[in-house]
C-alpha positions as a Markdown table, in Angstrom:
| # | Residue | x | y | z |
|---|---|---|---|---|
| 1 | Unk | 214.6 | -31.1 | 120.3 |
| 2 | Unk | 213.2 | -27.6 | 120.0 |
| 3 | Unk | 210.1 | -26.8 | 121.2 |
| 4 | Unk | 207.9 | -23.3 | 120.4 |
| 5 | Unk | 204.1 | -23.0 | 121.1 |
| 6 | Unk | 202.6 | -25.8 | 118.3 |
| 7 | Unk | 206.0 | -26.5 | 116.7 |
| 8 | Unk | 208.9 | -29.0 | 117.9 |
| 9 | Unk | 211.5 | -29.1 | 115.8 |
| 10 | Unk | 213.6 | -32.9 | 116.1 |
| 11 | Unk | 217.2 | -32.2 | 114.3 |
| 12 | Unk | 219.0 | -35.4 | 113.4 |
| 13 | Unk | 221.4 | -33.2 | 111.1 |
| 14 | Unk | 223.9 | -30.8 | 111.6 |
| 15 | Unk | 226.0 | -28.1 | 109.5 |
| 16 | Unk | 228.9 | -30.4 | 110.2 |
| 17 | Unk | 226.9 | -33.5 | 108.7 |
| 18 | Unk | 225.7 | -32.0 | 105.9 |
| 19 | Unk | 229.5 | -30.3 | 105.4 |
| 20 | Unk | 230.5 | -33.8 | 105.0 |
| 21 | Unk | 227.8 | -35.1 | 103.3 |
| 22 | Unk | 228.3 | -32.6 | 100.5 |
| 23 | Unk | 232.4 | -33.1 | 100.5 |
| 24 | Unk | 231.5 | -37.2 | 100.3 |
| 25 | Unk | 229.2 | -36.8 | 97.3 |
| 26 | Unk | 231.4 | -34.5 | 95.4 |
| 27 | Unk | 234.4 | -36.5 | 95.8 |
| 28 | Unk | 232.7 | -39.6 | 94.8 |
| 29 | Unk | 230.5 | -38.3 | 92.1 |
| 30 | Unk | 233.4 | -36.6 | 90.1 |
| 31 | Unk | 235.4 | -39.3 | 90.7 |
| 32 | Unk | 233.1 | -41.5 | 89.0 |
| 33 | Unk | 232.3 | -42.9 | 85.2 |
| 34 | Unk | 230.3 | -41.1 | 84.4 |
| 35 | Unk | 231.3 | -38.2 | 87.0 |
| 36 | Unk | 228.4 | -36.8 | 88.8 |
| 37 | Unk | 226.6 | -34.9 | 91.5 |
| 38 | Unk | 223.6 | -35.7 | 93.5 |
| 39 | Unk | 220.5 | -33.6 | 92.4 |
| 40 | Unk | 220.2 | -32.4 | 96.2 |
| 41 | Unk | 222.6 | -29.5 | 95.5 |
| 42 | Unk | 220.8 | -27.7 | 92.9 |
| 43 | Unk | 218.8 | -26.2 | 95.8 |
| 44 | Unk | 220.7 | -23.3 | 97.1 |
| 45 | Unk | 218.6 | -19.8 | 98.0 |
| 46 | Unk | 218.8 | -19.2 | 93.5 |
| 47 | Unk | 218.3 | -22.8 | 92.5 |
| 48 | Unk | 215.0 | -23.2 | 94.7 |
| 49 | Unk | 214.1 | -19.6 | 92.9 |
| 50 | Unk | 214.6 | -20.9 | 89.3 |
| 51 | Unk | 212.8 | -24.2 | 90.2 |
| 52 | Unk | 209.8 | -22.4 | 91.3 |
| 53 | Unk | 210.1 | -20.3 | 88.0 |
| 54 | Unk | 210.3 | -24.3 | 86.1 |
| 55 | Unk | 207.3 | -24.9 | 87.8 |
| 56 | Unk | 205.1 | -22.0 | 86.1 |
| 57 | Unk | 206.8 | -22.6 | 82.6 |
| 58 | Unk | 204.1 | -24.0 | 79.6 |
| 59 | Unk | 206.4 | -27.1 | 79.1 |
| 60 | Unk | 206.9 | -28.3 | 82.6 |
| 61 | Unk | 203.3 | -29.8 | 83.2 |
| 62 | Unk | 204.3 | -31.8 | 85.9 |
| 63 | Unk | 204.0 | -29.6 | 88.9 |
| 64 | Unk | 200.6 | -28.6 | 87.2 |
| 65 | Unk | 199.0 | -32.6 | 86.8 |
| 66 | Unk | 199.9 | -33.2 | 90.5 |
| 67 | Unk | 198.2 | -30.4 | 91.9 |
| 68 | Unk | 195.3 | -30.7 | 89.3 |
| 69 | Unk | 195.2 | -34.3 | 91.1 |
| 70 | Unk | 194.9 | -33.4 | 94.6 |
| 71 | Unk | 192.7 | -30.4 | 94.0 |
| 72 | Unk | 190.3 | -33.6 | 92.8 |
| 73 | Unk | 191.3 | -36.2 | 94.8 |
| 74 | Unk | 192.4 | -35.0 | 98.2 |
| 75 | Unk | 189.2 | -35.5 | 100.0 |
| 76 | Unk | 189.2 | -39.4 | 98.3 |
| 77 | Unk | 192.4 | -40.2 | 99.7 |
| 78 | Unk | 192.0 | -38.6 | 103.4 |
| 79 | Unk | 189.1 | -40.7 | 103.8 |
| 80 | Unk | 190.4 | -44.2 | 102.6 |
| 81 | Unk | 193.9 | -43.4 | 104.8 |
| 82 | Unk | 191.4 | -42.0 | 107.6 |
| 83 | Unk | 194.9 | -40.1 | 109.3 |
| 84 | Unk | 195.0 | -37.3 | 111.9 |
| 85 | Unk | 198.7 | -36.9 | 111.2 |
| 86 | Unk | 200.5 | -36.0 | 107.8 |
| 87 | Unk | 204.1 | -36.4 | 107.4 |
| 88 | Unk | 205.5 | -35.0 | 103.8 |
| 89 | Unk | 208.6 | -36.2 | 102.9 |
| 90 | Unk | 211.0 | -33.5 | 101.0 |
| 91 | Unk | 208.4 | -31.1 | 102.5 |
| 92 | Unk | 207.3 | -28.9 | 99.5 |
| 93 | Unk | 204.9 | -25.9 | 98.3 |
| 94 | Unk | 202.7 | -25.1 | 100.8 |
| 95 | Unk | 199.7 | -25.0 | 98.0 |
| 96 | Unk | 199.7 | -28.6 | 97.9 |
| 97 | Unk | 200.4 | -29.2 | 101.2 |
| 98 | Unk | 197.6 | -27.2 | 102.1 |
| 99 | Unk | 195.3 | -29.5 | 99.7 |
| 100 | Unk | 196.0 | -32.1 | 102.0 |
| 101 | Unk | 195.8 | -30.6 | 105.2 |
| 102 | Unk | 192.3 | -29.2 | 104.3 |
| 103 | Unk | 190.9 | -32.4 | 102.9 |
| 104 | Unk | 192.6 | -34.3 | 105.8 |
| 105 | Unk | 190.7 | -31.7 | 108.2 |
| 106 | Unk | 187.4 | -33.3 | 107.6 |
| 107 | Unk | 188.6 | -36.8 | 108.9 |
| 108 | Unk | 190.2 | -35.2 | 112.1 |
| 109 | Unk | 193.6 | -33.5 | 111.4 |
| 110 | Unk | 195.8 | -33.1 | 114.6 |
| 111 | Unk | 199.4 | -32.9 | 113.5 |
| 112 | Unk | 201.3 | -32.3 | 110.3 |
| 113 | Unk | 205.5 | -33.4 | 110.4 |
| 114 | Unk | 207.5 | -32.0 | 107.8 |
| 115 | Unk | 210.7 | -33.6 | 107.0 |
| 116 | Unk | 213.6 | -32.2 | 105.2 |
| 117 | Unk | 217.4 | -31.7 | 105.4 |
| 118 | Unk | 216.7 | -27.9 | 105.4 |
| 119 | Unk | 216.2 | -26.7 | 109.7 |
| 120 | Unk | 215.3 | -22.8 | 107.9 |
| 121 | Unk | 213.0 | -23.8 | 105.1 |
| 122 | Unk | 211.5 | -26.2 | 107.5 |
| 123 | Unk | 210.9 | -23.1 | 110.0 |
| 124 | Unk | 210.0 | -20.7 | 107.4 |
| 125 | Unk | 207.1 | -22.9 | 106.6 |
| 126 | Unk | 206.0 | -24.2 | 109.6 |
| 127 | Unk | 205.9 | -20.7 | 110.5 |
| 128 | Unk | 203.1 | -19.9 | 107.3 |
| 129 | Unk | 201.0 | -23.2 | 108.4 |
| 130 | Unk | 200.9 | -22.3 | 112.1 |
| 131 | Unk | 199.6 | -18.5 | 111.0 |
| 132 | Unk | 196.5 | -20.4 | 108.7 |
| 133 | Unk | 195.7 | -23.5 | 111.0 |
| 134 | Unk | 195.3 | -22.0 | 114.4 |
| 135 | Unk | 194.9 | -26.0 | 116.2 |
| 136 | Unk | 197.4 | -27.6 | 114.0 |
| 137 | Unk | 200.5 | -29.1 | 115.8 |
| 138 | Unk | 203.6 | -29.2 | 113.9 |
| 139 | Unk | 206.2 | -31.5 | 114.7 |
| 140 | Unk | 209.3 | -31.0 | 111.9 |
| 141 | Unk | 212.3 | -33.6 | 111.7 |
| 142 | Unk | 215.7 | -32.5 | 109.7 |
| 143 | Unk | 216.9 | -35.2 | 108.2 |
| 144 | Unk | 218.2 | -37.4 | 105.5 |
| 145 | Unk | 215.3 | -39.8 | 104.2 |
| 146 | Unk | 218.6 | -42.2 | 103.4 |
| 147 | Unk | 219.2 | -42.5 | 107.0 |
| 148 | Unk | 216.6 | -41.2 | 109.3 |
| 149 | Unk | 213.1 | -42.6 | 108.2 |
| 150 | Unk | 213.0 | -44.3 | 111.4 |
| 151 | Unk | 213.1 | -40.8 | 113.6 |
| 152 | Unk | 209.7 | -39.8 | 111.5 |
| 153 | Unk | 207.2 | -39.7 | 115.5 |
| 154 | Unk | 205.4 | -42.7 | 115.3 |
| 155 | Unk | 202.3 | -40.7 | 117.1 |
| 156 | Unk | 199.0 | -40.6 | 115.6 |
| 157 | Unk | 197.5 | -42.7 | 112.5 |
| 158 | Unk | 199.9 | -41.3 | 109.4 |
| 159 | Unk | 199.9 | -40.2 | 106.2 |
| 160 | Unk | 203.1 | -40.4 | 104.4 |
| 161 | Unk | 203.2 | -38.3 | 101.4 |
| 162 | Unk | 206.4 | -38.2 | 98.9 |
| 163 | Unk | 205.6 | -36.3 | 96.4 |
| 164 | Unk | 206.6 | -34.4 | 93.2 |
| 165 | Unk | 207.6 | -37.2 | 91.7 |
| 166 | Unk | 211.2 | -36.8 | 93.7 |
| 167 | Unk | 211.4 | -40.6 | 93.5 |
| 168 | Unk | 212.0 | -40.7 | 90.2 |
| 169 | Unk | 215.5 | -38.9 | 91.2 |
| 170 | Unk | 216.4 | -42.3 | 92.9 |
| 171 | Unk | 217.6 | -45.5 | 91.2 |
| 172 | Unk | 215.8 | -48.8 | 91.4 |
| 173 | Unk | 218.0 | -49.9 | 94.0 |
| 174 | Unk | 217.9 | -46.2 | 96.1 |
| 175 | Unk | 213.8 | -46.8 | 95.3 |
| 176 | Unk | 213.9 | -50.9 | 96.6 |
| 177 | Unk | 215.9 | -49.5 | 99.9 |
| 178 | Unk | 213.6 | -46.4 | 100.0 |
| 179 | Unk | 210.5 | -48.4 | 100.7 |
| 180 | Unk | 211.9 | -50.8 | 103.0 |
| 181 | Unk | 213.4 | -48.8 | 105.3 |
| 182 | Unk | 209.8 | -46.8 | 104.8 |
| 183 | Unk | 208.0 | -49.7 | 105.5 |
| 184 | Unk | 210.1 | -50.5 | 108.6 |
| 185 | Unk | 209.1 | -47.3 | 110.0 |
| 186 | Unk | 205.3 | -47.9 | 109.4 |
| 187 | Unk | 202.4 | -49.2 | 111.0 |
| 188 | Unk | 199.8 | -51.7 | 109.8 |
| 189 | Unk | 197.3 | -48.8 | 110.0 |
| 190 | Unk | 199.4 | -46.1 | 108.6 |
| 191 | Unk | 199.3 | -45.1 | 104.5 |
| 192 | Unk | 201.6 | -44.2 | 101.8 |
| 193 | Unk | 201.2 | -41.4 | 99.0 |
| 194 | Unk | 203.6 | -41.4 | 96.3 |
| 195 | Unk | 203.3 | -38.9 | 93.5 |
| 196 | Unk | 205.2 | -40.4 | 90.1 |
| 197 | Unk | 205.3 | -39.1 | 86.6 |
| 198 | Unk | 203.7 | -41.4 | 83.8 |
| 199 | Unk | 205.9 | -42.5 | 80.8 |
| 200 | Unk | 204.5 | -40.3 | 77.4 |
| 201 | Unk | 205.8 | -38.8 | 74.4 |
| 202 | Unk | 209.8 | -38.7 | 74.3 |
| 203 | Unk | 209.3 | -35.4 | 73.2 |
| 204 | Unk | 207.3 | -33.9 | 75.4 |
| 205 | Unk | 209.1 | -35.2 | 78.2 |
| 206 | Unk | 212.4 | -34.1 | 77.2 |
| 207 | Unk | 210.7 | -30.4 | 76.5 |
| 208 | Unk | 209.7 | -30.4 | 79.9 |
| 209 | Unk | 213.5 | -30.5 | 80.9 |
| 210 | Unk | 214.7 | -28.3 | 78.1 |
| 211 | Unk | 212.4 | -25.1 | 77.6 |
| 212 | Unk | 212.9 | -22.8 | 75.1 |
| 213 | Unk | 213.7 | -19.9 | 77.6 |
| 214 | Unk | 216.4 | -21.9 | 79.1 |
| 215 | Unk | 215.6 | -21.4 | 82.5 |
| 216 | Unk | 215.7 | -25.0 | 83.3 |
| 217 | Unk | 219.4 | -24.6 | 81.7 |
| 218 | Unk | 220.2 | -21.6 | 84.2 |
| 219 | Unk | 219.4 | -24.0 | 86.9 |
| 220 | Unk | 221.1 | -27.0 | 85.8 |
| 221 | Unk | 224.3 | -25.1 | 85.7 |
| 222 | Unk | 223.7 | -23.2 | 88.8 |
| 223 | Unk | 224.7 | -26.8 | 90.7 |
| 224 | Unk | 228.5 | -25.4 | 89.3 |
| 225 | Unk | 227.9 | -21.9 | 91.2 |
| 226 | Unk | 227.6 | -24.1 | 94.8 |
| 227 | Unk | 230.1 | -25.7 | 94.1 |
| 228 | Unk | 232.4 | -22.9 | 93.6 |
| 229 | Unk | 231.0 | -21.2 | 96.8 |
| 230 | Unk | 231.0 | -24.0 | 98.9 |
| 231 | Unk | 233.8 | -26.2 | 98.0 |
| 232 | Unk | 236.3 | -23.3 | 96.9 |
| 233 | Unk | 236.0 | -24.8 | 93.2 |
| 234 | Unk | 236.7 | -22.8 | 90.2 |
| 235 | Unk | 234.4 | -24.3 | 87.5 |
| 236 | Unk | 233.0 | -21.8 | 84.1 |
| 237 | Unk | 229.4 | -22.9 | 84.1 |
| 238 | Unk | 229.9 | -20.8 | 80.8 |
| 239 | Unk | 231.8 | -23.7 | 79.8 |
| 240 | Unk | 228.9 | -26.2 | 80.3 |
| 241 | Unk | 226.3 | -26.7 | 77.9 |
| 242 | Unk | 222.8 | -27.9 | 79.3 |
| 243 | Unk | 221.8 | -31.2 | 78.1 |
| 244 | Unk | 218.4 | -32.9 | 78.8 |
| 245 | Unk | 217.9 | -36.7 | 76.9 |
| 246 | Unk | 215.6 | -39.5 | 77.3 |
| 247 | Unk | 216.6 | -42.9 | 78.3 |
| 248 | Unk | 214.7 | -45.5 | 77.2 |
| 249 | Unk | 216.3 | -48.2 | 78.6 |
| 250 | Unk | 216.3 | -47.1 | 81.6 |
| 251 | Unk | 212.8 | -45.1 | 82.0 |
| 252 | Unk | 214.1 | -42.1 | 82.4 |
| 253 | Unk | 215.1 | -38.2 | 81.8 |
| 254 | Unk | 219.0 | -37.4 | 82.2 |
| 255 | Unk | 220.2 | -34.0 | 83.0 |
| 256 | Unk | 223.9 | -33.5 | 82.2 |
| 257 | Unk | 226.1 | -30.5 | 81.9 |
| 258 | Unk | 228.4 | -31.3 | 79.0 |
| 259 | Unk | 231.5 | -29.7 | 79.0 |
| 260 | Unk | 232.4 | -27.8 | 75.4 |
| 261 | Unk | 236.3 | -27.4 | 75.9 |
| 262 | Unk | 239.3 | -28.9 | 77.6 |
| 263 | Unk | 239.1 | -27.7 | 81.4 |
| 264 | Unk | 240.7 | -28.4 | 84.7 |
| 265 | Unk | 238.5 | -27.5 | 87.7 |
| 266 | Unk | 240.0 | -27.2 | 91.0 |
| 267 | Unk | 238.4 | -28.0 | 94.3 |
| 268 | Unk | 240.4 | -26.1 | 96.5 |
| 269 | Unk | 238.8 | -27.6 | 100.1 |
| 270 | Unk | 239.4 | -30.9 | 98.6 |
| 271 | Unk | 242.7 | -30.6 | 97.3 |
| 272 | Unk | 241.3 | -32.3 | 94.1 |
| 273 | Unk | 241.5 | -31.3 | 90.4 |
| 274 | Unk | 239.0 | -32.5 | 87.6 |
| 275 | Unk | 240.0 | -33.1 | 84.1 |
| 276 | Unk | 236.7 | -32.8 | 81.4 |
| 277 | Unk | 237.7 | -33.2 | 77.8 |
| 278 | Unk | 235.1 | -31.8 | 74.9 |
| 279 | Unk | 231.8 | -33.1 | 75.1 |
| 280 | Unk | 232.0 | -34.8 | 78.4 |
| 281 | Unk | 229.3 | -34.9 | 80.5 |
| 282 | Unk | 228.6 | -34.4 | 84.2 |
| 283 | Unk | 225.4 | -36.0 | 85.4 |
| 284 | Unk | 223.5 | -33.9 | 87.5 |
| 285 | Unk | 220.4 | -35.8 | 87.8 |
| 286 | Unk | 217.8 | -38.6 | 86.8 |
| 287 | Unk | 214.0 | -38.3 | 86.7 |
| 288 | Unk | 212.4 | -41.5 | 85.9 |
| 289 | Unk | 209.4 | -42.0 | 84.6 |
| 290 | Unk | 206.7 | -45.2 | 85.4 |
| 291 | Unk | 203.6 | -47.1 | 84.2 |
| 292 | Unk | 201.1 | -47.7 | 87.0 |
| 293 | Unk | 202.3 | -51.1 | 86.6 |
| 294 | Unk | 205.7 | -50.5 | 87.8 |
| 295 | Unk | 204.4 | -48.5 | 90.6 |
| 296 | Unk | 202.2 | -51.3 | 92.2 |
| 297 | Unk | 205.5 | -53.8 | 91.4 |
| 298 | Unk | 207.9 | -52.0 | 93.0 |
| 299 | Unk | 205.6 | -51.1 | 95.9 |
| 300 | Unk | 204.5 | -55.1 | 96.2 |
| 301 | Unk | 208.0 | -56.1 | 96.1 |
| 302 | Unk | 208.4 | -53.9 | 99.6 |
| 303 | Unk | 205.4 | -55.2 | 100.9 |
| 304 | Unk | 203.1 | -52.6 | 100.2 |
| 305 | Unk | 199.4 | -53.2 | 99.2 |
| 306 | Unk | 198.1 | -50.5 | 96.8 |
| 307 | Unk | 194.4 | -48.9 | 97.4 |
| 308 | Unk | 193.9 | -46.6 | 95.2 |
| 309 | Unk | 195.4 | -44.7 | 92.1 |
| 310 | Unk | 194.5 | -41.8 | 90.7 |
| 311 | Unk | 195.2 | -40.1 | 87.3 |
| 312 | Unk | 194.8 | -43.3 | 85.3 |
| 313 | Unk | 192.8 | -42.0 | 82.6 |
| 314 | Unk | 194.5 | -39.1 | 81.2 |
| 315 | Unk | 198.3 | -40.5 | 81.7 |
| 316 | Unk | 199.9 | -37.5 | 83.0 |
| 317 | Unk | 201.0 | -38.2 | 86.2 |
| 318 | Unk | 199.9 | -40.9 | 89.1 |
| 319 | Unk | 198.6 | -40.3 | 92.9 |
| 320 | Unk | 198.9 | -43.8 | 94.6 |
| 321 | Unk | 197.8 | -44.6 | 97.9 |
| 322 | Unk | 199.1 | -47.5 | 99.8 |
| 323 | Unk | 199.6 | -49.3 | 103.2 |
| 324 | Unk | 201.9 | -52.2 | 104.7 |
| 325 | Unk | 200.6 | -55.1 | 105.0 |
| 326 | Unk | 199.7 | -55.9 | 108.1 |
């Protein structure tokens, strides 16, 4: 633990974890049918840049609905969760952090706990906050929501945000083991904000992950560019067409990278070669999509009891506020 004026910084991972962690999912995910790799690596220094560019383009409205829903709602749901602690999950733009953190001010705001698997970006922006809120005590944890949930400090009455929709990039089985290990780490008096994007339009959500100026394509393939940097690998993301489709079985967006000739890609530090014939495709992540329906299921099913929801009426994207039962 690492302690500077308002700021302790709790590190439950190290380079050597995460070295292993990436070698693991790499191995396994290309190794697979259909090979893939975890979304987690698109965010390298130039992938967090062009996701922040995504986030400003006309056909990503995602980004936008969430925001527009705090902006309305924040002071709403720091009264009914009546916290002095917020703890974001993923920690994310500061703008809509800050949304909370002022609406959350009014209710008596003590401490705010950032939790990410990035020790730098969780610095950089404790660093901002601690500049702007001059009696705000920051207590980061880098971690692996998968395994360390249960190191979140337990001090203070808590608001857990997840937001972004990120829990769309999780199965129904990573989502079911999500919330009960979250739950397991809650109190009776603590309260749970999940952001999730609303089924609509097949088109409209497919645009949103296949713009016209293709920079959501530049970031899809700039997963391949980490690779070859940190695993030795030789892969032509030039060889890789961007590929965005809607599952409707399954609820939800696929990104792949679909390979457009016969190629062998060598992993040098893991002594592995990859064959990809034309028009396979590597799946580089999932965003699924929910009715407010499926929301208040899954969350019921871990033994959550939902209090509010917000963005009902216009169907873009959901706020939902929920506790444990006791």
């Amino acid at each position: 633990m690492l302690e500077n004026r308002d700021l302790t910084v709790d590190v439950h991972l190290s380079p050597a974890d995460l070295r292993d962690a990436l070698e693991r999912d790499v191995r396994d995910g290309l190794g697979g049918d259909p090979k893939s790799i975890p979304p987690v690596y698109f965010y390298d220094e130039v992938g967090s840049r062009l996701f922040e560019a995504i986030t400003e383009l006309p056909e990503y409205y995602p980004t936008r609905a969430e925001r527009a829903l705090l902006e309305r709602h924040a002071g709403d749901i720091a009264e009914l969760a009546g916290a002095d602690t917020l703890v974001e999950l993923g920690a994310g733009s500061c703008s809509k952090t800050r949304l909370l953190l002022d609406a959350m001010g009014t209710v008596g705001l003590e401490r705010y706990v950032p939790f990410d698997v990035s020790d730098e970006f969780l610095r950089a922006s404790a660093g901002e906050l601690l500049d702007s809120y001059d009696d705000l005590e920051i207590h980061a944890v880098v971690g692996d929501f998968h395994r360390h949930l249960h190191e979140i400090p337990a001090e203070g009455r808590r608001l857990v945000a997840f937001l972004g929709g990120t829990i769309g990039n999780l199965t129904p089985e990573q989502r079911r083991r999500f919330y009960f290990d979250l739950n397991c780490a809650m109190s009776a008096e603590d309260h749970l904000l999940i952001g999730t994007d609303l089924v609509k339009d097949e088109h409209r959500l497919v645009a949103a992950y296949d713009d016209a100026a293709g920079v959501t394509a530049d970031f899809n393939r700039n997963v391949l560019h980490v690779l070859n940097r940190q695993l030795g690998a030789n892969f032509d993301p030039e060889a890789f067409e961007h590929v965005a489709l809607w599952n409707d079985d399954e609820a939800w967006i696929e990104m792949r990278l679909r390979s457009t000739r016969r190629q062998t890609v060598a992993l040098a530090d893991l002594d592995l070669s990859v064959e990809f014939v034309p028009g396979e495709d590597l799946l580089t992540e999932i965003s699924a999509k929910f009715t407010p329906e499926r929301v208040a299921e899954e969350l019921d099913a871990a033994d959550f009891v939902v209090e509010g929801m917000w963005g009902l009426d216009d169907g873009e994207f959901l706020l939902t506020l929920a506790h444990p039962y006791c």
